[in-house]
C-alpha positions, -999 to 999 in steps of 0.1 A, spaced: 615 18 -403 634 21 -367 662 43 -385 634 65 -400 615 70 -369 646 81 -352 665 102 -378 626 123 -382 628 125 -342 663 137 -342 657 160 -370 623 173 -353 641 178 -315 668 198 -332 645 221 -349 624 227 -314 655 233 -297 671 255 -326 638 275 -331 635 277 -290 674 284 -285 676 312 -308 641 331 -299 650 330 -264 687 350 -273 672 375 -293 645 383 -270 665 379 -239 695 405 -255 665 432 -274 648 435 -236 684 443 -223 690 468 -245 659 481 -247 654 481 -208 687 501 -206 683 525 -232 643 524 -238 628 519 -270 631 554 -285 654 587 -273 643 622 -281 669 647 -283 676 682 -303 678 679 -337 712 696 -341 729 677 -312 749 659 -341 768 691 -348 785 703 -316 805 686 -292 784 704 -263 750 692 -254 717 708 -256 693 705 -237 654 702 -242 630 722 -221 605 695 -204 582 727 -201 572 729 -235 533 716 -245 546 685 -262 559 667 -233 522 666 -220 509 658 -251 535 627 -255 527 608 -226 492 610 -233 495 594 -267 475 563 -277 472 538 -304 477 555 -335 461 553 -372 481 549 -401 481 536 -436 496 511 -457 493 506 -498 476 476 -511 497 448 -524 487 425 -548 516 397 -558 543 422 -539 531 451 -563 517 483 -547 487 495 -568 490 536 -568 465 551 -550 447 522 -526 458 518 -488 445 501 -459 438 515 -426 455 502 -396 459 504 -362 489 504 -334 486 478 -306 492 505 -280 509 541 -275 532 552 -253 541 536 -222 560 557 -203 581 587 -205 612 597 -182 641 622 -191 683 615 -191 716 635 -193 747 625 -192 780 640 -189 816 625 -191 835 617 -157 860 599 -134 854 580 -107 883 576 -85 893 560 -53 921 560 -27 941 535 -54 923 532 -85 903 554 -111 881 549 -141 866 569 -165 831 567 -169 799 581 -186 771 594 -155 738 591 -168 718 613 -149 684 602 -139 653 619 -122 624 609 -102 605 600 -131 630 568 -145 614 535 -144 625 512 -121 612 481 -132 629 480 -162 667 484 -143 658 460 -116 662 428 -133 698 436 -136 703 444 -102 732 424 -82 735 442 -51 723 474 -37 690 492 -46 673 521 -66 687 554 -60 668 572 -33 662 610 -32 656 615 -65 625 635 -59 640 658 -31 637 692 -33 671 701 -15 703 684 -24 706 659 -48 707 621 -41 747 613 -35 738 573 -45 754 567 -74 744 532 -93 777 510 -112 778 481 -131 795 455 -122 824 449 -145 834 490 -132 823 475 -94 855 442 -101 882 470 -116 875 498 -87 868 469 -61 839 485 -49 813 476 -24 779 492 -15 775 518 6 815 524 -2 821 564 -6 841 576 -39 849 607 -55 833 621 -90 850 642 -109 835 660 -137 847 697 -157 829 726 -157 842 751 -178 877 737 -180 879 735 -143 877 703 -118 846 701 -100 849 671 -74 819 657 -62 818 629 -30 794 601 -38 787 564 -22 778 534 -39 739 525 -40 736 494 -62 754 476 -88 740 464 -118 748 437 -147 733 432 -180 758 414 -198 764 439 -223 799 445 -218 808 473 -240 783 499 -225 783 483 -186 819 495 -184 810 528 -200 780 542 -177 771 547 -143 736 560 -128 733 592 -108 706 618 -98 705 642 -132 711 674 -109 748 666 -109 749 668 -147 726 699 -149 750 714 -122 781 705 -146 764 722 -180 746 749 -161 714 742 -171 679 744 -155 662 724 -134 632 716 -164 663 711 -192 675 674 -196 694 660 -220 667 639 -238 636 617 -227 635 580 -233 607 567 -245 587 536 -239 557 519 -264 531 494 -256 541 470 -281 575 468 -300 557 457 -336 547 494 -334 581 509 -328 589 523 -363 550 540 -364 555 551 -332 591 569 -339 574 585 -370 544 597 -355 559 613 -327 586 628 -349 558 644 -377 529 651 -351 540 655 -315 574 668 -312 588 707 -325 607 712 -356 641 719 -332 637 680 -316 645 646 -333 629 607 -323 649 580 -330 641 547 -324 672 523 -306 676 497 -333 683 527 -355 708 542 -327 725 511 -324 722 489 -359 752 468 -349 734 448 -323 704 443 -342 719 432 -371 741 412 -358 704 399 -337 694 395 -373 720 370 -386 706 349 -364 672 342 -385 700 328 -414 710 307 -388 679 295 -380 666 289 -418 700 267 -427 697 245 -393 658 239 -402 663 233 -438 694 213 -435 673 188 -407 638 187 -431 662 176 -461 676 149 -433 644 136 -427 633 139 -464 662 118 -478 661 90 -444 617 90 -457 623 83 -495 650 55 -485 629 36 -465 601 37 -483 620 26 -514 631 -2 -493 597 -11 -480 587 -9 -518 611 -32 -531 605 -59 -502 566 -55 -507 570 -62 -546 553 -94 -543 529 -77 -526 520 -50 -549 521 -76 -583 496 -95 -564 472 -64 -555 476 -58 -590 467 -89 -603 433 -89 -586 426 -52 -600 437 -30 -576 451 6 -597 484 16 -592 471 52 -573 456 25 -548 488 8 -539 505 38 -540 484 50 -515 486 25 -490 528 32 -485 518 67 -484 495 62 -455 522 39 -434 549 62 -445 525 88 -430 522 67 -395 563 62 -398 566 98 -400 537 106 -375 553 81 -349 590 101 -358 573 139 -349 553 126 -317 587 114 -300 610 143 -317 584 170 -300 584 148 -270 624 152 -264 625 185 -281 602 200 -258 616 183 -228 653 193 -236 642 228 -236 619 229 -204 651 213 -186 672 242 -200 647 269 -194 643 256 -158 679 245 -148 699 267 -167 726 235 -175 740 246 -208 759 280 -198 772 307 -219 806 330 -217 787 360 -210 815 384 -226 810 368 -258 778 360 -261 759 390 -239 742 359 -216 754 338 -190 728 307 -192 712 294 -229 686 310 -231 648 294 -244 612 307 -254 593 279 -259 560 289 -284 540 260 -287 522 275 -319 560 275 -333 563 238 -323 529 228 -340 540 246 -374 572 228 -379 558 193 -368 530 203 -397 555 214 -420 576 188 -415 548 163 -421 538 183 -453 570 187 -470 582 152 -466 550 138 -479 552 156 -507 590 144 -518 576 109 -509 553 109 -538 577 109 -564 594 73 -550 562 55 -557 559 61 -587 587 30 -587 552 9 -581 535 18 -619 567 1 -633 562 -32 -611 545 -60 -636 527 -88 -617 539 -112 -645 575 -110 -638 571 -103 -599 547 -136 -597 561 -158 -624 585 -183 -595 551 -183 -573 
């Protein structure tokens, strides 16, 4: 009985900790990506087929119209056992809208120093980017200022920190921009304003901040043409509704919505693999407790045979013993889930607040283990847990109809 108790405990803190461990990294690495890149870009539709850029012209009717977009109506066919039946649909709704709205441009350079130099891509920002979502990466430094001025443009210029360690640079440290113009240098003098980290290596080293005059300048565009707009929703569930809907009923035939985990399938699909992950560790732990449950009760069964030929004798059915180990293989399990949640849970709230278990952050995208602790999520596998190795236990007592009273009784 001790070994069962502990093996269901075991099993149940693993699949608290699994279920908690691998929530918390997808979450933690989609809101990095999505707080860097937004959850949907809107660029020309024929951007694909030139090397040169083109812009969009902010002062166009739709640009209004998209910020001011709320939750949205749509339909979806009626399923009956996975089949769609031809002509009936549901009406549903979106959570939310839009969010928030901000344009981008970006333009290849070099950053360069009195020793070192680095290529880069300067995504150009304007007064309307969102803060909030680039602050949490913040290491040093702060927002660009000037962004809104009227005369020159803001000279901060925002890096990440992997480009920070190979150009040793500091804030507030001066630097030279390079960028080409028409297949001629233009040189612009800039000075560190913050320096940023999400842990996503491959694009950190890749892109810098800067005010987006610098790449209008390089282009020759217009002060009201940007490179696209980034997007924000309400409510990620809606995403894909909300890429379509603004692609069919907001934006003009010459502009294109994309949503990111289309932009960048690698990540989320690779985010995705996880869920497998997931489903083996939790199947491979119920089977555990499954097989540790019908043991013991097959060993409770056969030192209780006595026991059962006498109930027998005096009337009792076979249903009715059977249900008596069923109920203390119930309060076996019962007493196996209450101290599995107990350490499960408590594993995880000293992760989530201490941060012990760390993580190579080149690898892995995070520096700390992450966890997202849902308490519903912790009541459904203690319930389906319960359930499912209840179930298998049925089949072992059936051992009981085969135990006589005659032949258990006979030396008594």
């Amino acid at each position: 009985m001790r070994i069962a108790i502990v093996s269901i405990a075991i099993s149940l803190s693993v699949m608290i900790i699994t279920t908690a461990l691998i929530t918390g990294f997808k979450h933690q690495i989609t809101e990095k990506i999505f707080g860097f890149w937004g959850h949907m870009h809107i660029t020309d539709s024929n951007i694909s087929l030139t090397r040169e850029p083109r812009p969009i012209d902010m002062s166009q009717a739709f640009y209004e119209e998209l910020q001011d977009v709320g939750a949205v109506e749509y339909q979806t066919p009626v399923e009956v056992l996975g089949y769609e039946i031809e002509g009936q649909y549901n009406l549903n709704s979106t959570t939310g809208g839009i969010q928030h709205v901000h344009s981008f441009a970006m333009a290849p350079a070099i950053l360069s120093t009195k020793n070192e130099f680095e290529g880069i891509v300067i995504k150009g920002i304007g007064p309307d980017y969102d803060w909030d979502r680039m602050n949490p990466f913040l290491k040093s430094g702060s927002e660009l200022s000037g962004l809104a001025s009227d005369s020159i443009p803001s000279k901060g210029l925002f890096v990440s920190q992997k480009t920070a360690d190979r150009l040793k640079l500091e804030i507030d440290q001066k630097i030279i921009v390079h960028f080409i113009r028409d297949g001629k240098e233009l040189k612009r003098a800039m000075k560190i304003s913050g320096i940023y980290n999400t842990g996503l290596g491959e694009y950190d080293k890749k892109f810098a901040l800067a005010d987006i005059r610098y790449v209008q300048e390089v282009f020759g565009w217009e002060k009201n043409q940007v490179g696209g707009l980034e997007v924000f929703v309400d409510d990620l569930e809606d995403l894909d509704i909300m890429t379509e809907y603004v692609y069919y009923n907001v934006l003009p035939s010459n502009l294109y919505a994309e949503n990111i985990r289309d932009k960048f399938p690698n990540i989320f699909e690779w985010l995705g693999l996880q869920d497998i992950n997931e489903v083996v560790i939790l199947s491979l732990m119920v089977v555990v407790s499954i097989i540790n449950m019908i043991t013991a009760l097959l060993i409770l069964i056969r030192e209780r045979s006595k026991m059962v030929g006498t109930l027998k004798a005096l009337g009792a059915t076979n249903w009715s013993v059977r249900k008596i180990f069923l109920y203390h293989a119930m309060y076996i399990i019962s007493r196996g889930l209450f101290w599995g949640t107990f350490i499960g849970v408590l594993v995880c709230l000293i992760q989530k607040y201490s941060g012990i278990i760390t993580l190579d952050e080149s690898n892995y995208y995070l520096s700390v283990a992450p966890i997202q602790l849902d308490f519903l999520t912790v009541l459904l596998i203690n319930l389906g847990t319960l359930i499912l190795t209840m179930i298998f236990l049925i089949l072992p007592t059936f051992i009981i109809t085969r135990i006589e009273p005659i032949r258990v009784l006979r030396f008594e």
